[in-house]
mmCIF file of the N, C-alpha and C atoms, coordinates in Angstrom:
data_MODEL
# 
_entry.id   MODEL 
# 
loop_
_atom_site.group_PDB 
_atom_site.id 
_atom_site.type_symbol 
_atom_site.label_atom_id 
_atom_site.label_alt_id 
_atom_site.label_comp_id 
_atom_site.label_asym_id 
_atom_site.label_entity_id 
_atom_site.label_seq_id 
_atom_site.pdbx_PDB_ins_code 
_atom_site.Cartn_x 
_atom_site.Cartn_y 
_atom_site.Cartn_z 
_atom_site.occupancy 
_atom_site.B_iso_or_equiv 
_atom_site.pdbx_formal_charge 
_atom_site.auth_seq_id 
_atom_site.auth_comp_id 
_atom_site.auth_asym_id 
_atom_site.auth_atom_id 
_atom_site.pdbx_PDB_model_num 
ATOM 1   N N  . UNK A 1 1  ? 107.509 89.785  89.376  1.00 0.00 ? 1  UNK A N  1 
ATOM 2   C CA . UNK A 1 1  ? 107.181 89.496  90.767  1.00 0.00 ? 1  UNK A CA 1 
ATOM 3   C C  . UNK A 1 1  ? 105.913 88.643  90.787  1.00 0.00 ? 1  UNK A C  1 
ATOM 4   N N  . UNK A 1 2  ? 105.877 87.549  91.850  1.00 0.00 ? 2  UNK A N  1 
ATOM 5   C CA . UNK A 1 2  ? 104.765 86.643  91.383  1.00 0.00 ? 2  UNK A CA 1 
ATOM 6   C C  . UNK A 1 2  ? 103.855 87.275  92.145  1.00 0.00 ? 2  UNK A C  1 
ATOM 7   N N  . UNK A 1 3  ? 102.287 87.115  91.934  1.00 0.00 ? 3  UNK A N  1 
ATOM 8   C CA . UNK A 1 3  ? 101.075 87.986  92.657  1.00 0.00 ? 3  UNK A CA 1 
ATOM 9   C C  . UNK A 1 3  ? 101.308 87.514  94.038  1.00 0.00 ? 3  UNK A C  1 
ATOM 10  N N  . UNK A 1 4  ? 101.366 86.875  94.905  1.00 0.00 ? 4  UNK A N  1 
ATOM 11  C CA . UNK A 1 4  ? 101.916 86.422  96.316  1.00 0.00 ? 4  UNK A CA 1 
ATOM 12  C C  . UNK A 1 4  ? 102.503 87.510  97.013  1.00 0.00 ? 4  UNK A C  1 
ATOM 13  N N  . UNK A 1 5  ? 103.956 87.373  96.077  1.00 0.00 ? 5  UNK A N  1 
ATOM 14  C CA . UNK A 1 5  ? 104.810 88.596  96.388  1.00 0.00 ? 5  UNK A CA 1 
ATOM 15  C C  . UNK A 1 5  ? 104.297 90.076  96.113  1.00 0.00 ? 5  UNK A C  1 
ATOM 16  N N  . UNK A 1 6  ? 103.438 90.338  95.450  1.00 0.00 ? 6  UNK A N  1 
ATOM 17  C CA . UNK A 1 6  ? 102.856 91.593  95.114  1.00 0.00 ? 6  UNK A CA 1 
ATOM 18  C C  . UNK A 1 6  ? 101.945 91.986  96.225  1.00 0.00 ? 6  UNK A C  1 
ATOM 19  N N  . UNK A 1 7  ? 101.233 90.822  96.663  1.00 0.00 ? 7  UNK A N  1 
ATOM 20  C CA . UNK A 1 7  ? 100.376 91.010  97.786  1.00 0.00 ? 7  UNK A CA 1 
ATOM 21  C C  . UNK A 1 7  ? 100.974 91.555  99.308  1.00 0.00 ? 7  UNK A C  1 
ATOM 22  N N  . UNK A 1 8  ? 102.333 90.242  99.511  1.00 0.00 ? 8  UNK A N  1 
ATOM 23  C CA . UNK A 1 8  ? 102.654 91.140  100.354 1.00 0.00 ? 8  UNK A CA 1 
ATOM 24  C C  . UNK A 1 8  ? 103.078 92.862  100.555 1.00 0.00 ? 8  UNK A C  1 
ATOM 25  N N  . UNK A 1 9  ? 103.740 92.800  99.302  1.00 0.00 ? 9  UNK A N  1 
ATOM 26  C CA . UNK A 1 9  ? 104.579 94.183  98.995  1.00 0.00 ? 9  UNK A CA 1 
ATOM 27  C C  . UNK A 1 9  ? 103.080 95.369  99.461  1.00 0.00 ? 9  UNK A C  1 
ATOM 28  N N  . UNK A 1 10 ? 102.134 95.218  98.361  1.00 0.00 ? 10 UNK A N  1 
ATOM 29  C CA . UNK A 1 10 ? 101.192 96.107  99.007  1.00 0.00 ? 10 UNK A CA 1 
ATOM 30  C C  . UNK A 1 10 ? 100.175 96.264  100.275 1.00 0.00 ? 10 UNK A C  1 
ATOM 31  N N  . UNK A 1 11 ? 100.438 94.749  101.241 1.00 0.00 ? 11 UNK A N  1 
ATOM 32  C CA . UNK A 1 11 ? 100.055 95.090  102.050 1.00 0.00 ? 11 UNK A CA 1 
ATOM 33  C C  . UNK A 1 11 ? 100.734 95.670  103.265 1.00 0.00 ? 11 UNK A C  1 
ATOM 34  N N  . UNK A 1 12 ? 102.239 95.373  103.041 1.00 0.00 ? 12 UNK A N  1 
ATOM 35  C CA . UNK A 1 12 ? 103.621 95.809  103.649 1.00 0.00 ? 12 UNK A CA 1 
ATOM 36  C C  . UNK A 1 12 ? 102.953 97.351  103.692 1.00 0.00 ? 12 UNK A C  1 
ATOM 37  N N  . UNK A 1 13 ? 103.563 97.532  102.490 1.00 0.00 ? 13 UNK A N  1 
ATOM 38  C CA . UNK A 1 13 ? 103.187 99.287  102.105 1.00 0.00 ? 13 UNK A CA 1 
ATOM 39  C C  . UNK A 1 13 ? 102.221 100.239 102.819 1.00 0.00 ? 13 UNK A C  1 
ATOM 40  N N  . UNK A 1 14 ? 101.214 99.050  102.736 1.00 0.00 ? 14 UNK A N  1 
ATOM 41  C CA . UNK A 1 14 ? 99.697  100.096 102.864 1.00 0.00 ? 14 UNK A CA 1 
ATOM 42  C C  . UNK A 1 14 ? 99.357  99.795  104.498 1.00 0.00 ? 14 UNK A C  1 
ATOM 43  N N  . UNK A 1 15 ? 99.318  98.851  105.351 1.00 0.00 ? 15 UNK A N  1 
ATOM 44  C CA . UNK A 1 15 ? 99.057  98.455  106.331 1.00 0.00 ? 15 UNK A CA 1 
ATOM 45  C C  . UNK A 1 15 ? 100.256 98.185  107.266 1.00 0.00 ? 15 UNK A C  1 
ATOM 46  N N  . UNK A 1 16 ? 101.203 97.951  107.143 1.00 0.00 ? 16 UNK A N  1 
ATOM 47  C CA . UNK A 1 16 ? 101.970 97.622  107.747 1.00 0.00 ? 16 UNK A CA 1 
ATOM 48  C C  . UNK A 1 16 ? 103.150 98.591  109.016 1.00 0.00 ? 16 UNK A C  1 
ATOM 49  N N  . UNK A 1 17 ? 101.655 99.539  109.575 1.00 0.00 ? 17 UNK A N  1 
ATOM 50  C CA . UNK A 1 17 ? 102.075 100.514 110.576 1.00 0.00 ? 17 UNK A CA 1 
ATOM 51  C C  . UNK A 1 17 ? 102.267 99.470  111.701 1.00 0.00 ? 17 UNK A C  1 
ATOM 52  N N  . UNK A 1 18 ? 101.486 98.927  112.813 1.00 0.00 ? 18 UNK A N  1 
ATOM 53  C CA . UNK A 1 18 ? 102.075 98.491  113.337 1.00 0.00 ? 18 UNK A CA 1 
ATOM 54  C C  . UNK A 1 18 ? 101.602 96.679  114.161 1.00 0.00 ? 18 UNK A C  1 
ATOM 55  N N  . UNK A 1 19 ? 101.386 95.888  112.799 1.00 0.00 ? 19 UNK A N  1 
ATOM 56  C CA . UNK A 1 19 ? 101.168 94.997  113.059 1.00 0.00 ? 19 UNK A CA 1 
ATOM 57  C C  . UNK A 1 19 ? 102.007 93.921  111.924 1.00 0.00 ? 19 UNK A C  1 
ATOM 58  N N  . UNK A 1 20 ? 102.847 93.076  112.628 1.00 0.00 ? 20 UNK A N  1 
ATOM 59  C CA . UNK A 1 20 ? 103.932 92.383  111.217 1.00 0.00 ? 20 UNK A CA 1 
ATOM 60  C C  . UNK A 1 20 ? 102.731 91.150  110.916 1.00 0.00 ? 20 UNK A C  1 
ATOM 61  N N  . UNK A 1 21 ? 103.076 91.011  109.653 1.00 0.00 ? 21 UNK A N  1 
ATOM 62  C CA . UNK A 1 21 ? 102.304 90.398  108.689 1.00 0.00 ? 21 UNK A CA 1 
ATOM 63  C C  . UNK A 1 21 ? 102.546 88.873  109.341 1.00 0.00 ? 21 UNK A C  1 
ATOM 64  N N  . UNK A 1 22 ? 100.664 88.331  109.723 1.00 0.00 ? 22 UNK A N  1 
ATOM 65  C CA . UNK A 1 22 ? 101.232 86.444  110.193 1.00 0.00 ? 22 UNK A CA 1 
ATOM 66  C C  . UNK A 1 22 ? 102.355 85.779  109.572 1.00 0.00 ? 22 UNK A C  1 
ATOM 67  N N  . UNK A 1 23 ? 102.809 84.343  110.137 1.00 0.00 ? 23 UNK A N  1 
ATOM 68  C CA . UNK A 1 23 ? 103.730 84.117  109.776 1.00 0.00 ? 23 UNK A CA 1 
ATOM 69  C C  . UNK A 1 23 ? 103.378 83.090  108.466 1.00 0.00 ? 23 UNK A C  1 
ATOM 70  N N  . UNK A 1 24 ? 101.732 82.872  108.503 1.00 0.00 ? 24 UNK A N  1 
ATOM 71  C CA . UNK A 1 24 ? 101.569 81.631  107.516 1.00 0.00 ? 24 UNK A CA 1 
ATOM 72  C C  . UNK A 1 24 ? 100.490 82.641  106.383 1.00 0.00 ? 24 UNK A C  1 
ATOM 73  N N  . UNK A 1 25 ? 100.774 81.964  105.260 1.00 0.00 ? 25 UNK A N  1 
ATOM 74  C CA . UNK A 1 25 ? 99.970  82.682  104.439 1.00 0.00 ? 25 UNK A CA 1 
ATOM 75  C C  . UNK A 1 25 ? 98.505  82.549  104.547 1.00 0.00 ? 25 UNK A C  1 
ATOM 76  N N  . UNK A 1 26 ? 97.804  81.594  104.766 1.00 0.00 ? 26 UNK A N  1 
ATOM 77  C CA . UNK A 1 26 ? 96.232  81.167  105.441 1.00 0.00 ? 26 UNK A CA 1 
ATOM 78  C C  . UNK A 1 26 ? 96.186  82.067  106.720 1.00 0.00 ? 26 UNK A C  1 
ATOM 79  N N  . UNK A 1 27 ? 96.656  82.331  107.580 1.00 0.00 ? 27 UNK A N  1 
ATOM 80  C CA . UNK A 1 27 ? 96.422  83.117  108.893 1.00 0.00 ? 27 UNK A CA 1 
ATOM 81  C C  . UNK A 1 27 ? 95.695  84.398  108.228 1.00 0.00 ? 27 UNK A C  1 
ATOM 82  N N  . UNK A 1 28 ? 94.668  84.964  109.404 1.00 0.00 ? 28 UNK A N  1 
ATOM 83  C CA . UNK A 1 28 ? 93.910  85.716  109.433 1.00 0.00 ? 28 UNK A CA 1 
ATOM 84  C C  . UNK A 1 28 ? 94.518  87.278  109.233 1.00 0.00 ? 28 UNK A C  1 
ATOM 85  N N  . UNK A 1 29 ? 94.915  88.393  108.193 1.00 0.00 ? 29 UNK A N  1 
ATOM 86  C CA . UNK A 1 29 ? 95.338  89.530  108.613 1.00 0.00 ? 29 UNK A CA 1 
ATOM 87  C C  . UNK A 1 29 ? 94.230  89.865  109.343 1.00 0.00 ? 29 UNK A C  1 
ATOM 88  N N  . UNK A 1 30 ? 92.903  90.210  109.365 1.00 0.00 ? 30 UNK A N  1 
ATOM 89  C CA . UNK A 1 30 ? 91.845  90.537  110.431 1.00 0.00 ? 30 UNK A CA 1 
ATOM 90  C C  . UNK A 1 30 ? 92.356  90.092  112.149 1.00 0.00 ? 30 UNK A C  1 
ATOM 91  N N  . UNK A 1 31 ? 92.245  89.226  112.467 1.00 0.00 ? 31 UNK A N  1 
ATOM 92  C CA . UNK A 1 31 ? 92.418  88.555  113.614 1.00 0.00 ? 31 UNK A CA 1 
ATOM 93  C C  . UNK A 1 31 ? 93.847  88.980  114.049 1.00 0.00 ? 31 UNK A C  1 
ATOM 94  N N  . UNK A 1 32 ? 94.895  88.526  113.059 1.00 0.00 ? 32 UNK A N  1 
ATOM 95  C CA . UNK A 1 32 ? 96.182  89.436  113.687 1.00 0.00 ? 32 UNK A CA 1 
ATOM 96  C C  . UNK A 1 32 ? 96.836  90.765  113.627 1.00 0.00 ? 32 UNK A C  1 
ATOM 97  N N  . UNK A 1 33 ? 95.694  91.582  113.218 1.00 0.00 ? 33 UNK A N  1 
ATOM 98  C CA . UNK A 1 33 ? 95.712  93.096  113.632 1.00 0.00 ? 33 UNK A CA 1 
ATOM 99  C C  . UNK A 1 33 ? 96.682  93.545  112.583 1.00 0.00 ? 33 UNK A C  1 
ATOM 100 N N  . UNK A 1 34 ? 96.365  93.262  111.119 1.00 0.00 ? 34 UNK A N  1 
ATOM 101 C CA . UNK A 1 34 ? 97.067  93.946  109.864 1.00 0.00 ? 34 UNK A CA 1 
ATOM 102 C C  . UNK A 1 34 ? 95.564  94.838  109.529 1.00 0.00 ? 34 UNK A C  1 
ATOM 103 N N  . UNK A 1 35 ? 95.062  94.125  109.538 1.00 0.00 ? 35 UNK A N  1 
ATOM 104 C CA . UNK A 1 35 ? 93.377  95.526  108.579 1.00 0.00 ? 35 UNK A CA 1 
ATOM 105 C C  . UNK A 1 35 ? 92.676  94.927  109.618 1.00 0.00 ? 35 UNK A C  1 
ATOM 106 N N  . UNK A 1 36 ? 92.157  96.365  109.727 1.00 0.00 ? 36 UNK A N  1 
ATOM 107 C CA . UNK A 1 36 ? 90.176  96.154  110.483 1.00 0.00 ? 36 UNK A CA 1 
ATOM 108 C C  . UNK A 1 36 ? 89.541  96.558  109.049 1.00 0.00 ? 36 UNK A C  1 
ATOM 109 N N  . UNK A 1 37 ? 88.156  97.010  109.730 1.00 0.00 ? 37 UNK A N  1 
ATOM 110 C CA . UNK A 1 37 ? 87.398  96.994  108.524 1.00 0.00 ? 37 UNK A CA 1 
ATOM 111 C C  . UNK A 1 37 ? 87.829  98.272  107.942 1.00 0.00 ? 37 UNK A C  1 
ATOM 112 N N  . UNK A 1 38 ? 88.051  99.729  108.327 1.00 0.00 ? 38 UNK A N  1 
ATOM 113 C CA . UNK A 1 38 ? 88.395  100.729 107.439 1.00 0.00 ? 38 UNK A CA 1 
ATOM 114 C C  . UNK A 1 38 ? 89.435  99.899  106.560 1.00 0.00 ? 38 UNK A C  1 
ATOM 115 N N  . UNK A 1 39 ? 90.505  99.689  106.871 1.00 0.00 ? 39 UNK A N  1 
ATOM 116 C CA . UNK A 1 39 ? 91.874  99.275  106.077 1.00 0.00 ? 39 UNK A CA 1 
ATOM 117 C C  . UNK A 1 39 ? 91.267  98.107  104.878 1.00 0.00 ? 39 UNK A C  1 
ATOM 118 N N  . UNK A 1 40 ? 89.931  97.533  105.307 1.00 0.00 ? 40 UNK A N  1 
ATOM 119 C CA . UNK A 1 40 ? 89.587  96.505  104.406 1.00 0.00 ? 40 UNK A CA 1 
ATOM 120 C C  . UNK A 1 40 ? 89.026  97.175  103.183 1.00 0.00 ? 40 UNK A C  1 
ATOM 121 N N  . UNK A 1 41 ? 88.038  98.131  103.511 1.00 0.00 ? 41 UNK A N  1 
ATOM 122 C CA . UNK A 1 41 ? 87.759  98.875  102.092 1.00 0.00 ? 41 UNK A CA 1 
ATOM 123 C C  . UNK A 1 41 ? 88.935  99.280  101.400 1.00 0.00 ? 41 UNK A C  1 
ATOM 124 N N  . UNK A 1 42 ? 89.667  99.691  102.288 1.00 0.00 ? 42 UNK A N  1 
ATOM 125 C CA . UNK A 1 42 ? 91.170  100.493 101.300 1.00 0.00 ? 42 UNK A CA 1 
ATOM 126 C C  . UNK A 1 42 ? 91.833  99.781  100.788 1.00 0.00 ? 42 UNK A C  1 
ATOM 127 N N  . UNK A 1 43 ? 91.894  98.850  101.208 1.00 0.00 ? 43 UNK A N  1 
ATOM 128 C CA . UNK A 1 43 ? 92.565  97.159  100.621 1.00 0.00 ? 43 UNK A CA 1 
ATOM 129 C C  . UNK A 1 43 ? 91.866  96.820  98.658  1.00 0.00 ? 43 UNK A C  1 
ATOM 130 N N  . UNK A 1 44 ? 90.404  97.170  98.911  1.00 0.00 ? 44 UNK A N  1 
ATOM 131 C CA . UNK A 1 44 ? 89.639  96.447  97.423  1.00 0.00 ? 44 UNK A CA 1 
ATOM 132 C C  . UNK A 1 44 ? 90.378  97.584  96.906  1.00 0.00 ? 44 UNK A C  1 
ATOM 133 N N  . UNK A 1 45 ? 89.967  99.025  97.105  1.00 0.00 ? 45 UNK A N  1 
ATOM 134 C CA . UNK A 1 45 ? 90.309  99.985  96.126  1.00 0.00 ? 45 UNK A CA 1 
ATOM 135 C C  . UNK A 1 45 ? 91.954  100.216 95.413  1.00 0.00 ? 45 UNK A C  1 
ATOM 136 N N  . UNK A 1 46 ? 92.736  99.722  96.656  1.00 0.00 ? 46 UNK A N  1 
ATOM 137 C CA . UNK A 1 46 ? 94.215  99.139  96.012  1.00 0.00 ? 46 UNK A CA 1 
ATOM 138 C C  . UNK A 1 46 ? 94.337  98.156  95.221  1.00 0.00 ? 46 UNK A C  1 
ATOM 139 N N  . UNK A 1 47 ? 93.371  96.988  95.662  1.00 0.00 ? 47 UNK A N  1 
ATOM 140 C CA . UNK A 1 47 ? 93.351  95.634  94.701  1.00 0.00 ? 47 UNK A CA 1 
ATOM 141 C C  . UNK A 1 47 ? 93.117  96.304  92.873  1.00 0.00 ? 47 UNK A C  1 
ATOM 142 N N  . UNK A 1 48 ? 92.040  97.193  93.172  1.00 0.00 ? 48 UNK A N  1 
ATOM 143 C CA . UNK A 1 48 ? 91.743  97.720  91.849  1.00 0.00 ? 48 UNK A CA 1 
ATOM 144 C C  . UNK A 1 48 ? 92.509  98.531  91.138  1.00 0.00 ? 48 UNK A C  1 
ATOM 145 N N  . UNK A 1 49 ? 93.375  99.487  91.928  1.00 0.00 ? 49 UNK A N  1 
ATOM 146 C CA . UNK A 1 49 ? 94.566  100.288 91.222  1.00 0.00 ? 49 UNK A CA 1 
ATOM 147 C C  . UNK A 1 49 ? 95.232  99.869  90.749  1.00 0.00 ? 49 UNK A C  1 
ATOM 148 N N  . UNK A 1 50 ? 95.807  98.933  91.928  1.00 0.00 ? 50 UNK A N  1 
ATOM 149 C CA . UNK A 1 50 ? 96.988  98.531  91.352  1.00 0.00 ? 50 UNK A CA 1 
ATOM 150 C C  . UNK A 1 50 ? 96.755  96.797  90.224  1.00 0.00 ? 50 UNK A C  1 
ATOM 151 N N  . UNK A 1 51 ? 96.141  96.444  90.706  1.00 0.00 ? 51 UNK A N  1 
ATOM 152 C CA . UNK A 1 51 ? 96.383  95.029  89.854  1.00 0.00 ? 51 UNK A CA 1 
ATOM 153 C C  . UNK A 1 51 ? 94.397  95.058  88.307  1.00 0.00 ? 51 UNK A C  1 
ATOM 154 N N  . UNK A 1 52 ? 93.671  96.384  88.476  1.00 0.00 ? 52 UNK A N  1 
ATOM 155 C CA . UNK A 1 52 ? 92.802  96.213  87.419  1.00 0.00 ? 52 UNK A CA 1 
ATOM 156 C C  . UNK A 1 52 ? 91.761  95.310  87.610  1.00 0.00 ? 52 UNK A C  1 
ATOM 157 N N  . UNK A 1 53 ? 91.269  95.175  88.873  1.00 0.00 ? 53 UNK A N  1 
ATOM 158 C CA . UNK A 1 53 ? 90.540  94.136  88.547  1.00 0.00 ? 53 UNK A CA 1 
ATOM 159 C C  . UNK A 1 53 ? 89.282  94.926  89.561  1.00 0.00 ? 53 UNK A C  1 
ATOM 160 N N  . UNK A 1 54 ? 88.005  94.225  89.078  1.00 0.00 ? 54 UNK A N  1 
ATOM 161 C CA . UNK A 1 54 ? 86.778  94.937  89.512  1.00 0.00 ? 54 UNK A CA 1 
ATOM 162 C C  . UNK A 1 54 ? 86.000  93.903  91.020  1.00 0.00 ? 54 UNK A C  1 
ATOM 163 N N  . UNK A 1 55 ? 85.975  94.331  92.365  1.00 0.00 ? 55 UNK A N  1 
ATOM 164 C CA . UNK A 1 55 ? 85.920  93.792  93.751  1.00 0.00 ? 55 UNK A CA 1 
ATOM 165 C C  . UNK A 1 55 ? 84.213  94.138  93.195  1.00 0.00 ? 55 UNK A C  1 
ATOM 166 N N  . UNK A 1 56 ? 83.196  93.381  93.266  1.00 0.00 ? 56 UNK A N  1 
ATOM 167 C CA . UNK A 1 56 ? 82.218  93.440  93.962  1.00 0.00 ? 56 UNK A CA 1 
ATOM 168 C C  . UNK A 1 56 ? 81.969  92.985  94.797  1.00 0.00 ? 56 UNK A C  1 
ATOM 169 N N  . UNK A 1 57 ? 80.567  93.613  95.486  1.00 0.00 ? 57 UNK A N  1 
ATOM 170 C CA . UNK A 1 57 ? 80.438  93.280  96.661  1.00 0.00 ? 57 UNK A CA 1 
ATOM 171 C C  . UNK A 1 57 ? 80.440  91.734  97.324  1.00 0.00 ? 57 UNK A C  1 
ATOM 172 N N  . UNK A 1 58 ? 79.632  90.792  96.002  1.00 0.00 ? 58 UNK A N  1 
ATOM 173 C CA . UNK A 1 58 ? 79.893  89.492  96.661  1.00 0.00 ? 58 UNK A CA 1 
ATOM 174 C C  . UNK A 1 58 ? 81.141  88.557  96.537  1.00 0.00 ? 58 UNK A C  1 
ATOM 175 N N  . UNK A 1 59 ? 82.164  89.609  96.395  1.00 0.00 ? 59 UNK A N  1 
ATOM 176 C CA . UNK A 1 59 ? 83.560  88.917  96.053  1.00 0.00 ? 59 UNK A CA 1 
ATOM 177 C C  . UNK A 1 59 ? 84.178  89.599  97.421  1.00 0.00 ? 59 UNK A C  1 
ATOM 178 N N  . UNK A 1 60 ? 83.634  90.336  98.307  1.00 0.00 ? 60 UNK A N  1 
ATOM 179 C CA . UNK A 1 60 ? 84.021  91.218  99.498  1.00 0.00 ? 60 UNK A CA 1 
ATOM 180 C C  . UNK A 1 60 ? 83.799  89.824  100.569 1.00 0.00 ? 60 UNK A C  1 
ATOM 181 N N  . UNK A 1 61 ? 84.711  88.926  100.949 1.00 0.00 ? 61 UNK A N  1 
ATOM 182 C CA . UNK A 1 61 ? 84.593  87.818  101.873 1.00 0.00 ? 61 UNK A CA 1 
ATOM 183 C C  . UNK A 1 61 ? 85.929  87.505  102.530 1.00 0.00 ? 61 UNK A C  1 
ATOM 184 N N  . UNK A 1 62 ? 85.406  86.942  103.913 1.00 0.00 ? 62 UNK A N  1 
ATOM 185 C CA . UNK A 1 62 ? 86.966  86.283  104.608 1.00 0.00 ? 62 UNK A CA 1 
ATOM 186 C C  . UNK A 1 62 ? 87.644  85.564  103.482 1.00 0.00 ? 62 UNK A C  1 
ATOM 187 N N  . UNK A 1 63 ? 86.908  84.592  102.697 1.00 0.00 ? 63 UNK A N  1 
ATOM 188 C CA . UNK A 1 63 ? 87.966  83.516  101.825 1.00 0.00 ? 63 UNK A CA 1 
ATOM 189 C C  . UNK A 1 63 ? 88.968  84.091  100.798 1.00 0.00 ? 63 UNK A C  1 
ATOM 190 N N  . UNK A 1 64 ? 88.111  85.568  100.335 1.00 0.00 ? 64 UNK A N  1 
ATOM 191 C CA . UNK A 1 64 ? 89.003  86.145  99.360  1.00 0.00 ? 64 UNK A CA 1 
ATOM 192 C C  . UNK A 1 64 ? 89.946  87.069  99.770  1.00 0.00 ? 64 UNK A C  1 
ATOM 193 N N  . UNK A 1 65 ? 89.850  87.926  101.117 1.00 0.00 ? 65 UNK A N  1 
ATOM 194 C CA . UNK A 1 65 ? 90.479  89.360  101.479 1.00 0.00 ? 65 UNK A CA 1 
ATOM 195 C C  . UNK A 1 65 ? 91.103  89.054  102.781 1.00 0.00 ? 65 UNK A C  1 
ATOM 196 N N  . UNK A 1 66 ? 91.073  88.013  103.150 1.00 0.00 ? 66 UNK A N  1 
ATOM 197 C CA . UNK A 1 66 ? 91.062  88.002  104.885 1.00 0.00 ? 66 UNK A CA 1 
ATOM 198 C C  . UNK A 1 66 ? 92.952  87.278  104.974 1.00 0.00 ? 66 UNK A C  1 
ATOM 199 N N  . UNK A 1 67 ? 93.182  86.633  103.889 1.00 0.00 ? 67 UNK A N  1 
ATOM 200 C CA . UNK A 1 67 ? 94.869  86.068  103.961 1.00 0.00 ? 67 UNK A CA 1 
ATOM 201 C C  . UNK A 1 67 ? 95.679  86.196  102.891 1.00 0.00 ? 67 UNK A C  1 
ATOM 202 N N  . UNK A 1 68 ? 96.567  86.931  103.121 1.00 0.00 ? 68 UNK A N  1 
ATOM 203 C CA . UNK A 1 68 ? 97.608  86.419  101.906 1.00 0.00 ? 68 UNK A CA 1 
ATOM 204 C C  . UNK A 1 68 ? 96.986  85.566  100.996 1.00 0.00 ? 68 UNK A C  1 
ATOM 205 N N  . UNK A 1 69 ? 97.359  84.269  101.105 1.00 0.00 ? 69 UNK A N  1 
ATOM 206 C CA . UNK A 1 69 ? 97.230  82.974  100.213 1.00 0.00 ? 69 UNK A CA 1 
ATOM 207 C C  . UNK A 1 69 ? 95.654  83.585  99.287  1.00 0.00 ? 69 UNK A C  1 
ATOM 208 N N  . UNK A 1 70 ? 94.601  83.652  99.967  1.00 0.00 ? 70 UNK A N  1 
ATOM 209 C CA . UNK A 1 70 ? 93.197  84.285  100.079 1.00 0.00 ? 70 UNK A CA 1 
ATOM 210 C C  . UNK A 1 70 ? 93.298  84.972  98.708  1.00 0.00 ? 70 UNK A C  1 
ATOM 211 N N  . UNK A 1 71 ? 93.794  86.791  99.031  1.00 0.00 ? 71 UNK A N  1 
ATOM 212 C CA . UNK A 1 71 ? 93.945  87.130  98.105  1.00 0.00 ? 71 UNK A CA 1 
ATOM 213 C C  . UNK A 1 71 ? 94.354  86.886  96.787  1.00 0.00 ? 71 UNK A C  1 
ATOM 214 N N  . UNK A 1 72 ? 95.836  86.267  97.052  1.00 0.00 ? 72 UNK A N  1 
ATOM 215 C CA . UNK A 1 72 ? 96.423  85.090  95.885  1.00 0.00 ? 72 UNK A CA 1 
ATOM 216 C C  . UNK A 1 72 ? 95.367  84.949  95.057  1.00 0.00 ? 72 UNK A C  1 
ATOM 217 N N  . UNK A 1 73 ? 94.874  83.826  95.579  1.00 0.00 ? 73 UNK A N  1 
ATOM 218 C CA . UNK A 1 73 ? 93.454  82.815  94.879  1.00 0.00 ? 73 UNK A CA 1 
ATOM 219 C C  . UNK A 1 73 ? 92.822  84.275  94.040  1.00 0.00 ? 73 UNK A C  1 
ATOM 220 N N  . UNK A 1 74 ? 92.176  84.854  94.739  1.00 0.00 ? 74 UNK A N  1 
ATOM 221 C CA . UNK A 1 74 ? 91.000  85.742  94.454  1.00 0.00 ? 74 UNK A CA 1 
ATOM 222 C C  . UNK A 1 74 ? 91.551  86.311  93.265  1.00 0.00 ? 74 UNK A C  1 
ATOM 223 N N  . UNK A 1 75 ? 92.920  87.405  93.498  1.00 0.00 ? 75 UNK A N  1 
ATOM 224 C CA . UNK A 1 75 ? 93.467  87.739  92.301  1.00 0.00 ? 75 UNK A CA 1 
ATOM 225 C C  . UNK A 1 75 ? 93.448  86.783  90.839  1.00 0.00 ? 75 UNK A C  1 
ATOM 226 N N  . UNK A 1 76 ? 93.825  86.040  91.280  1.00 0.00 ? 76 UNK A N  1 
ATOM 227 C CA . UNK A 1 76 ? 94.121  85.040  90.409  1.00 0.00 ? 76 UNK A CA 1 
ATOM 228 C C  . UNK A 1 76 ? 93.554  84.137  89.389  1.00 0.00 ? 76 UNK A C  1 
ATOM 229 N N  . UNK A 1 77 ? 91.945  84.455  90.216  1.00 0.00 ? 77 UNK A N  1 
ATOM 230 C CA . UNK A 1 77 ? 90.761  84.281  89.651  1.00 0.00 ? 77 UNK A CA 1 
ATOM 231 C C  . UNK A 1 77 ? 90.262  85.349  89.009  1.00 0.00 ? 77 UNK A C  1 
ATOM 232 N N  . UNK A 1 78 ? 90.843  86.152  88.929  1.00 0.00 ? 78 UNK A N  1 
ATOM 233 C CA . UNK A 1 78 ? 90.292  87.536  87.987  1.00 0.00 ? 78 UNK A CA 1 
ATOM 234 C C  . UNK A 1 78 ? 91.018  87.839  86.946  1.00 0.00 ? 78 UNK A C  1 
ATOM 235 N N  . UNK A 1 79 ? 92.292  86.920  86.535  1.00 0.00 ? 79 UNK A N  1 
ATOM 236 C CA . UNK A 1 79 ? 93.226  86.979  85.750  1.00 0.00 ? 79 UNK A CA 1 
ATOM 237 C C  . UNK A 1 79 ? 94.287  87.685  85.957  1.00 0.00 ? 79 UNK A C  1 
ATOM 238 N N  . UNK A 1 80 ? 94.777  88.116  87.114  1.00 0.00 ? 80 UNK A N  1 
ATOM 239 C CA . UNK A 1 80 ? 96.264  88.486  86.906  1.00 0.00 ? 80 UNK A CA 1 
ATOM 240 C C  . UNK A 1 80 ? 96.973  87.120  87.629  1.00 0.00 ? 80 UNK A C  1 
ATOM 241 N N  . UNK A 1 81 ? 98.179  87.677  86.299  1.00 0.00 ? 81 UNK A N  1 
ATOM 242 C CA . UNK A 1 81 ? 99.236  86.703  86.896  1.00 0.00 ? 81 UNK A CA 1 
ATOM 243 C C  . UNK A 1 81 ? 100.527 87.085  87.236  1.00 0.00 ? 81 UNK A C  1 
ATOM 244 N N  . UNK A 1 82 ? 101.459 86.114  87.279  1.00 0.00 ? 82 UNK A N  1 
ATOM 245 C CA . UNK A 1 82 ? 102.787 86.682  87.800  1.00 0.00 ? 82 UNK A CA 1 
ATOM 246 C C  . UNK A 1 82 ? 103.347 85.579  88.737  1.00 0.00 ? 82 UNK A C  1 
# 
């Protein structure tokens, strides 16, 4: 499964009570009511379960956590692939 697709899958999973995921991968999950800020901490600590990789704080930003595509990048920059 490519990390894209992984992203959605766990944000499907984890967030996806009752706001459907934007339609573009750059769109804001913040702004279109997928995570506020609780769901955002719970978001790094999943990033870390599931895909191994270590969120510090100055990696905690709109560019990296705030979109699909976003995450992509960020992951991706920490070495997972897929």
């Amino acid at each position: 499964m490519s990390v894209r697709n992984e992203v959605v899958s766990l944000i499907t999973q984890h967030f996806g009570r009752g706001a459907a995921l934007p339609a573009g991968d750059e769109e804001s999950l913040l702004e279109n009511g997928v995570l506020d800020s609780l769901a955002l901490n719970e978001l790094v600590g999943l990033l870390t379960e599931r895909f191994g990789v270590e969120v510090s704080e100055e990696d905690i930003t709109p560019e990296n956590l705030d979109s699909v595509a976003g995450l992509t990048r960020f992951l991706q920059s920490k070495g997972v692939s897929g």
